[in-house]
N, C-alpha and C positions, 0 to 999 in steps of 0.2 A: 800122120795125125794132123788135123787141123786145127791152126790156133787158135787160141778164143780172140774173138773182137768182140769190144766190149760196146753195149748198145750204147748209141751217142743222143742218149736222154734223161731222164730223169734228174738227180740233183749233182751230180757232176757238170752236169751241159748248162744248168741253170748257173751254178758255182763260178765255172768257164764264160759264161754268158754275161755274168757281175761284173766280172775281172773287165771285159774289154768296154762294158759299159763305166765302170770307174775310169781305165785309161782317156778314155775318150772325155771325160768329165775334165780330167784333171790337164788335160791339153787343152781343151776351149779354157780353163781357167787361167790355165801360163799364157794361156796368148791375150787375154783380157787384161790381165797383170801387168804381163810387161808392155804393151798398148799404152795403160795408164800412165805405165813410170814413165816411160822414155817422154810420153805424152808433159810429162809434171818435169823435164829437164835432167832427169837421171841418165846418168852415163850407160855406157854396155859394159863397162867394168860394177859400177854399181849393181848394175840387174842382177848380173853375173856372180856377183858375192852372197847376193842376196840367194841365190835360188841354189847355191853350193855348186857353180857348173864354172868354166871358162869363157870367159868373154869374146873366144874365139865360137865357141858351141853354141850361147846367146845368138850372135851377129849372123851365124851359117842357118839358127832355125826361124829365125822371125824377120831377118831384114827385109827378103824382098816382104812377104806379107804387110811388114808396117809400111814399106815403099808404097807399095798397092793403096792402101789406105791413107794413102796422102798426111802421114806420120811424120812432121817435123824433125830429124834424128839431130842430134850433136854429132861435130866431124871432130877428130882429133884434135887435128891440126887448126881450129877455125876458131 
C-alpha cells in the first residue's frame, strides 16, 4: 500500500508559508534592534538580558554583521 502524501497546498502551505514569513520578520527586527542599542552604548550583556538569550548567543549572531556595518561596539576591557 501506498502512503498517503499529503498535497503541499492549500491552507497548510499558506499556514507554513506565515510561519517563515513571521521568522524572517522577526530576525530583520533583532537585527535592527540590536543595531540601535549597541549603536545607543548598550553593552552585549545588556542586549542579551533584554532579549532573554546569553551574551555569548547575542555576540556569535550579530557581531560580525554590526562589524560589517561599521557599528561602534563597547570592548570589555576598554
Amino acid at each position: 500500500m501506498t502512503p498517503h502524501i499529503p498535497d503541499a497546498t492549500g491552507a497548510e502551505a499558506d499556514d507554513l508559508a506565515a510561519v517563515v514569513a513571521l521568522r524572517d520578520l522577526a530576525d530583520r527586527l533583532e537585527d535592527a534592534a540590536v543595531e540601535r542599542a549597541m549603536k545607543a552604548g548598550w553593552s552585549w550583556t545588556q542586549v542579551a538580558e533584554a532579549l532573554g538569550v546569553t551574551r555569548q548567543a547575542v555576540h556569535k549572531k550579530h557581531l560580525r554583521r554590526l562589524e560589517a556595518a561599521g557599528v561602534e561596539l563597547r570592548r570589555r576591557n576598554a
